[in-house]
C-alpha positions as CSV (number, residue, x, y, z in Angstrom):
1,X,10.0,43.3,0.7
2,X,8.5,44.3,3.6
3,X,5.5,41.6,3.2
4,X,7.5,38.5,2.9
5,X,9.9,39.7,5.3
6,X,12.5,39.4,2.7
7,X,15.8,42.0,2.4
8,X,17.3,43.2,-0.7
9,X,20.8,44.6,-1.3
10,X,21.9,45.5,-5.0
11,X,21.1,47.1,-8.2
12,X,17.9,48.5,-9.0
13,X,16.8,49.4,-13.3
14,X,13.4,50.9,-13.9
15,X,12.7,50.3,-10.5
16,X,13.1,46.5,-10.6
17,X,15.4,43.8,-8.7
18,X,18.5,43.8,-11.5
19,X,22.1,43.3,-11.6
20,X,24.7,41.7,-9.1
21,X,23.1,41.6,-5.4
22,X,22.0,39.5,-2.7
23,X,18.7,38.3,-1.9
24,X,18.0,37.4,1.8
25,X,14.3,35.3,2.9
26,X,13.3,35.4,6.4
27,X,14.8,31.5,6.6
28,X,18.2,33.4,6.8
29,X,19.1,31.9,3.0
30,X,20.7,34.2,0.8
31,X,20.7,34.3,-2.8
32,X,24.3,36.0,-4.2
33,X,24.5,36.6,-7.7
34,X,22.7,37.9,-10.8
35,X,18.9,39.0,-10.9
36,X,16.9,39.9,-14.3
37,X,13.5,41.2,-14.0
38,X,13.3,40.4,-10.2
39,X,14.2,37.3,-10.8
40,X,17.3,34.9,-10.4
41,X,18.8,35.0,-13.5
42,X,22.8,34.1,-14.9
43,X,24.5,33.0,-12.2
44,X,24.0,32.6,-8.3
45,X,24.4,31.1,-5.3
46,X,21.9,30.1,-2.6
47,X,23.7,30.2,0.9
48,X,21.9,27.6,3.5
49,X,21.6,28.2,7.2
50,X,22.9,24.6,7.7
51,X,26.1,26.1,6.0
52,X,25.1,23.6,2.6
53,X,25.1,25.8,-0.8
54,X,23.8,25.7,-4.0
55,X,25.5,27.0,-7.2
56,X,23.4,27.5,-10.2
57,X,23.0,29.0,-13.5
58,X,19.6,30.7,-13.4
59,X,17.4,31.8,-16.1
60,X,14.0,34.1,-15.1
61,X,14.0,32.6,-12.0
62,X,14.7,28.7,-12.6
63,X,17.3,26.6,-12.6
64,X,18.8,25.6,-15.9
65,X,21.9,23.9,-13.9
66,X,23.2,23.4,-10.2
67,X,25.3,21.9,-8.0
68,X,24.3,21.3,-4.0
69,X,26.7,21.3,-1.7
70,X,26.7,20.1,1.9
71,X,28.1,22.3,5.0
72,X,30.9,19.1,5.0
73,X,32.2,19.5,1.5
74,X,30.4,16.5,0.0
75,X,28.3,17.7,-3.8
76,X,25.9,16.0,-4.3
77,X,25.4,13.8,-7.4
78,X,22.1,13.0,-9.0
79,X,23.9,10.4,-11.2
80,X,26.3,7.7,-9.8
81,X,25.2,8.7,-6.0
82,X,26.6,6.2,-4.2
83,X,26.8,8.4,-0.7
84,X,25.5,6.3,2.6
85,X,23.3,4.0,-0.2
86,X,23.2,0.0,0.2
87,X,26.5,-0.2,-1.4
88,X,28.3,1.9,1.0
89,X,27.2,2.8,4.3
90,X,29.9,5.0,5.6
91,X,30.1,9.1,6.4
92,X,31.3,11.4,4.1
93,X,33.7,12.1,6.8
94,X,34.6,8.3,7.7
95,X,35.5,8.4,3.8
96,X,37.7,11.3,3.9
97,X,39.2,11.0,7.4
98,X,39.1,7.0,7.4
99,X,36.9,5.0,10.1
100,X,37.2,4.5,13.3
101,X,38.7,1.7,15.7
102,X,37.0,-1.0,16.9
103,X,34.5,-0.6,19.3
104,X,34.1,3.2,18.4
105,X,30.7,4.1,16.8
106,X,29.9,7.3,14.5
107,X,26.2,8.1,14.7
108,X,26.1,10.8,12.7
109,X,28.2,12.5,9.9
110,X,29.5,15.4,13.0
111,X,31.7,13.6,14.8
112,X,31.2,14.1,18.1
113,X,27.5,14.1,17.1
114,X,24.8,16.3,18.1
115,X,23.5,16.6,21.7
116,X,19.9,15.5,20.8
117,X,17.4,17.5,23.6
118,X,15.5,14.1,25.7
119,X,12.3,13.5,24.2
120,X,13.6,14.6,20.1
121,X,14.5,13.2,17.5
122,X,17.5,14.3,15.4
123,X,15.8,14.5,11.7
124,X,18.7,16.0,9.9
125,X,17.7,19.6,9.7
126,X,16.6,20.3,13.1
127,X,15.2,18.2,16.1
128,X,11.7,17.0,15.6
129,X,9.7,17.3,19.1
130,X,7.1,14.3,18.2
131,X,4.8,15.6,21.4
132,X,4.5,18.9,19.5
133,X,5.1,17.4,15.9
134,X,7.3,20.5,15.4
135,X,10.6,20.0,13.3
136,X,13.1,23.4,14.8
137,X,16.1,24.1,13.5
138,X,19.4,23.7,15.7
139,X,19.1,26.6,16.9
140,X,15.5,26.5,18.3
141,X,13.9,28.5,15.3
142,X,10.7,27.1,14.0
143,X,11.0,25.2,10.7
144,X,7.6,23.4,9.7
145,X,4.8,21.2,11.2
146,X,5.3,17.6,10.4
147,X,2.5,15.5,8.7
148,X,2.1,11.7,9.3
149,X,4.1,10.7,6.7
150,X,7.2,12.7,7.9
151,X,6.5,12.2,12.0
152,X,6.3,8.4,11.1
153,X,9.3,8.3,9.1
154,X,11.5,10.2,11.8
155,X,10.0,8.4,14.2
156,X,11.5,4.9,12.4
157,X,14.7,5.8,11.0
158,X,16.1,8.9,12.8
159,X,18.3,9.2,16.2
160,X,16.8,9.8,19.3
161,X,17.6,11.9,22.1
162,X,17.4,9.1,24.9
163,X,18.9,5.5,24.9
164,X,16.7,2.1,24.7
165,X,17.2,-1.2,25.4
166,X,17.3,-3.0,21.8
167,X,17.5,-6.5,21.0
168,X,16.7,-9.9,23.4
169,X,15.8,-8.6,27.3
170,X,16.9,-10.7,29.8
171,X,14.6,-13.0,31.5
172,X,13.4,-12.0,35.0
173,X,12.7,-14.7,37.2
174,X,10.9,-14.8,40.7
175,X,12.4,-12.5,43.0
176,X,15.1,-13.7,46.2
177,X,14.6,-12.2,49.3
178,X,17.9,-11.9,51.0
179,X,18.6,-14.5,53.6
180,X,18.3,-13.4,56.8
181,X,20.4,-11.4,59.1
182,X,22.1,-13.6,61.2
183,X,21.2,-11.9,65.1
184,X,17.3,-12.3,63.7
185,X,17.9,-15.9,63.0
């Protein structure tokens, strides 16, 4: 444990990780449930920092079965996924809690949304610093390097931390002075 930084709370047989107990990796996600030889095994749950979870049925470390769950509620569904896809474009919260008036937008799923820092991007699990090409979690902690792929793909698709002018600009013609004062005639 005390190489990967990892912490271990449960039942020990011959010396080895067995029996009901929690698992926690220096990302802050905790495994609850069953372990066999050191290993996940039966059933378990991993707890997210985010506040998402996955249930699972386990066997010698693997995953014979699992549901993921985000922080909001929503499970995820490999089959039949129809979550923010071209068919339906709306927030897991705009579907449970309706959408808004008029004239009201919903950037994100959090609603009000994230205060994205000036400069980052908001890439879903952290803001992304594309100076740096860091990705930190909302709390500041590191998370990972971001390769090209992933900086060019946050860089297209995710929400920024600043506003831009999109669409048509409006023409600028050739400047007017003021007319003159009247006392300098």
């Amino acid at each position: 444990m005390q190489y990967t930084g990892s912490k271990y709370i449960g039942e020990y047989i011959d010396g080895r990780m067995e029996g009901k107990a929690e698992y926690i990796l220096p990302t802050e996600t905790r495994y609850v449930g069953e372990m066999k030889d050191g290993m996940f095994h039966g059933e378990g749950t991993l707890y997210f920092p985010s506040g998402s979870r996955y249930d699972a049925i386990w066997e010698k470390g693997l995953v014979v079965k699992g549901t993921y769950t985000f922080e909001d509620g929503l499970q995820y569904e490999a089959k039949h996924w129809h979550y923010c896809d071209g068919y339906d474009r709306r927030f897991y919260t705009e579907i449970c809690h309706g959408l808004k008036p008029t004239g009201i937008s919903q950037l994100s799923n959090m609603d009000p949304p994230r205060k994205i820092p000036k400069g980052s991007y908001d890439c879903g699990d952290g803001f992304y610093n594309p100076i740096t090409r860091i990705v930190k979690d909302y709390k500041g902690r590191f998370l990972r390097n971001a390769d090209d792929d992933e900086h060019e793909w946050i860089v297209r698709t995710c929400r920024k931390g600043w506003d831009e002018i999109v669409g048509p600009r409006p023409k600028q013609g050739p400047r007017q002075l003021p007319p003159p004062h009247p006392s300098t005639g």
